[in-house]
N, C-alpha and C positions, 0 to 999 in steps of 0.2 A: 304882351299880356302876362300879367301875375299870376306864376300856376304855384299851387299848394304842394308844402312838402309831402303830404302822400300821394298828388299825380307827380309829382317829379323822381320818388320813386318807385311809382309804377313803371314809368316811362324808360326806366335803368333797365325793366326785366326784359324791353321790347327790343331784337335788333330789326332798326328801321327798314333795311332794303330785304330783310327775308320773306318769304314766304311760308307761312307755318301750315303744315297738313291741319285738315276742322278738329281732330282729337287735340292736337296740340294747343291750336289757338284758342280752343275752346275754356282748357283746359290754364291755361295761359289769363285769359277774361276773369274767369274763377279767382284765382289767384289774386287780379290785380284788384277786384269788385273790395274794398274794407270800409265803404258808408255805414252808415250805420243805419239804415234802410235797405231794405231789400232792393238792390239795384234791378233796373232793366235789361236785358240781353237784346243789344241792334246792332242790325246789321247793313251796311250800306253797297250796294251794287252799282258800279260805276257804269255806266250802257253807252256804246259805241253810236247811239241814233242820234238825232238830230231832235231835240223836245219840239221845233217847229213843223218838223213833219210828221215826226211819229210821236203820240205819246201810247205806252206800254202803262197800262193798266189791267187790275185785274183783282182775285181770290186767292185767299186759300186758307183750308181748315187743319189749322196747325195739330199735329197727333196728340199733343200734350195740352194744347191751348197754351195762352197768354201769360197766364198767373196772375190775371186783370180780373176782378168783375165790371162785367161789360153790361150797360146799361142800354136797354132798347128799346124805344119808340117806332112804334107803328100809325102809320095812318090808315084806317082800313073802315068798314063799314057793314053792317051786318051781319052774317055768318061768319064775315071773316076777323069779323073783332074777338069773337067768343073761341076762333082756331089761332088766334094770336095770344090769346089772355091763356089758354091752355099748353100755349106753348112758354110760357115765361116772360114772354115779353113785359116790361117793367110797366109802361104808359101805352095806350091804346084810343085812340078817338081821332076826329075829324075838324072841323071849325073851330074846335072849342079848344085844340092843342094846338093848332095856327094860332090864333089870337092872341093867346099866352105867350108865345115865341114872341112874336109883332111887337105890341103892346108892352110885358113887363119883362120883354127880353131874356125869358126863360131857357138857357138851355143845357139843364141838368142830365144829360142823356150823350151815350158815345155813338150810337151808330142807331140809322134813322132807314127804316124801311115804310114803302108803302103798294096800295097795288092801282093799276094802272088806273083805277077811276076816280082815285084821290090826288092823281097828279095838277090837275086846273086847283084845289086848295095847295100841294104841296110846291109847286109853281109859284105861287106868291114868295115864297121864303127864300128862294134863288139868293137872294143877295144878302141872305143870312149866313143861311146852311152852307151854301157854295166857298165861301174863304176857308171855311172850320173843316171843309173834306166831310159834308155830310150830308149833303142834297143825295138823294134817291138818285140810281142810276140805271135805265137796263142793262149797260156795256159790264154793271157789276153785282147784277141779279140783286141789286137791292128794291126793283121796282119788280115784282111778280104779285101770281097768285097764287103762288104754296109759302103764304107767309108762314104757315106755321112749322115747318120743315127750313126755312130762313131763320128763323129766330132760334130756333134749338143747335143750327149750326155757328150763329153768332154766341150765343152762349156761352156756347163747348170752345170756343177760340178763333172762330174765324177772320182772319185780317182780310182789311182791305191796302192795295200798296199801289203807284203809283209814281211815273216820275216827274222829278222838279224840274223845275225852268235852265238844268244845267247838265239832264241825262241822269239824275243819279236818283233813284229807286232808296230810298230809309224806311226800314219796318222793323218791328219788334220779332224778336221771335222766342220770349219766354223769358222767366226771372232768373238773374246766376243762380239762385238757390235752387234750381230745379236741378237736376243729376245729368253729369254729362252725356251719358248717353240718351237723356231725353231734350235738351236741348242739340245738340248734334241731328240727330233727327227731325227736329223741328224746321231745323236749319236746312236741312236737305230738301225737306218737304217744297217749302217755300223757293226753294233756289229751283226745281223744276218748277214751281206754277210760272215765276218769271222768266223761264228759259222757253216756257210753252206761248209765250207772250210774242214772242220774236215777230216784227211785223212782217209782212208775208210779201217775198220778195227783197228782203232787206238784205244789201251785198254789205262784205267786210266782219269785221270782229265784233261780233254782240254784246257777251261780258267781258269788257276789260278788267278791272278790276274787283277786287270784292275786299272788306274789308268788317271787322266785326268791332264791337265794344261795349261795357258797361254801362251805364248810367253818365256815372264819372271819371270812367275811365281812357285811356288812351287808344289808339286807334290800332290793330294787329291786323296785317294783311294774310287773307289766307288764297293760297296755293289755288287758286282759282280752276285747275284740271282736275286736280283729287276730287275738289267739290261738286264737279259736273261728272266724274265719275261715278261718286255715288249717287246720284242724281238716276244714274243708266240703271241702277237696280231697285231703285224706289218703287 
């Protein structure tokens, strides 16, 4: 593959087999981030499970958030439309927002809650929502009824993360332009919710690897002990 003279040197700043402490690699990200868009900050967690046995899924409400605005659909009814629309939620309703999905293939919205007695409508959409990582889940408190306390923590940043079909966990965890000590943080945050994930019972080495990057940037491995260090005083 044809990489561009500025990933090729970015790639200069990276030594491959090291291990950088999170200030450094972070710090490191920053440096290498020169799009001319605001790049992404992700992060990729290598996991020692098995994705046919265990998949590791889960939350968490990043201290900084995203640097995303997060777009949220609700399916709810009643009282609890009017404690959705109060809490921000972008779209709001029942049949009338299936249909639209269905039919003209709507789907202008990032993260999709509902509560439990919109699941028989939210149920149809299975084969929509589900590739896109946006079907309603109880395993990840997107199907409750404190929607309106969901939606304000989607808002403010809340990620949903999950591993692929090879162990490996990818989630965002804030824009390089955010200050390193709030992405650092961010990052810590997140690296305990998937540490709290561990499936129970699970023998051998949990996080093998960890590894961060920009948008377009190249790949810097961090120091995976320091990380679960600060992880202990989170």
């Amino acid at each position: 593959m044809n990489r561009s003279r500025r990933y090729q040197q970015a790639v200069a700043l990276v030594e491959r087999d090291k291990k950088h402490p999170p200030q450094e690699a972070i710090g490191l990200m920053k440096q290498m981030a020169t799009a001319k868009f605001p790049e992404t900050a992700e992060v990729a967690y290598n996991l020692g499970v098995n994705p046919s046995q265990h998949m590791v899924r889960g939350t968490c409400a990043l201290p900084h958030g995203t640097g995303k605005e997060v777009r949220v659909l609700v399916f709810a009814k009643g009282e609890k439309i009017r404690e959705a629309e109060e809490a921000g939620a972008d779209y709001v309703g029942g049949e009338d927002l299936a249909e639209r999905i269905q039919k003209e293939g709507w789907l202008e919205f990032d993260r999709v809650v509902a509560t439990p007695d919109m699941m028989p409508v939210v149920g149809r959409l299975g084969k929509i929502l589900g590739p896109r990582g946006l079907m309603p889940s109880p395993k990840t408190d997107t199907v409750t009824q404190d929607v309106g306390r969901l939606v304000q923590e989607l808002k403010a940043g809340m990620i949903e993360f999950r591993t692929d079909r090879t162990g490996i966990v990818h989630a965002p965890f804030g824009k390089v332009t955010f200050e390193a000590e709030q992405l650092e943080e961010n990052l810590v945050a997140l690296t305990k919710a998937v540490l709290e994930r561990r499936p129970e019972g699970f023998k051998g080495r949990f996080l093998k690897t960890v590894s961060i990057s920009s948008t377009l940037g190249p790949g810097i491995v961090i120091d995976d002990a320091a990380l679960v260090a600060a992880t202990q005083g989170a």
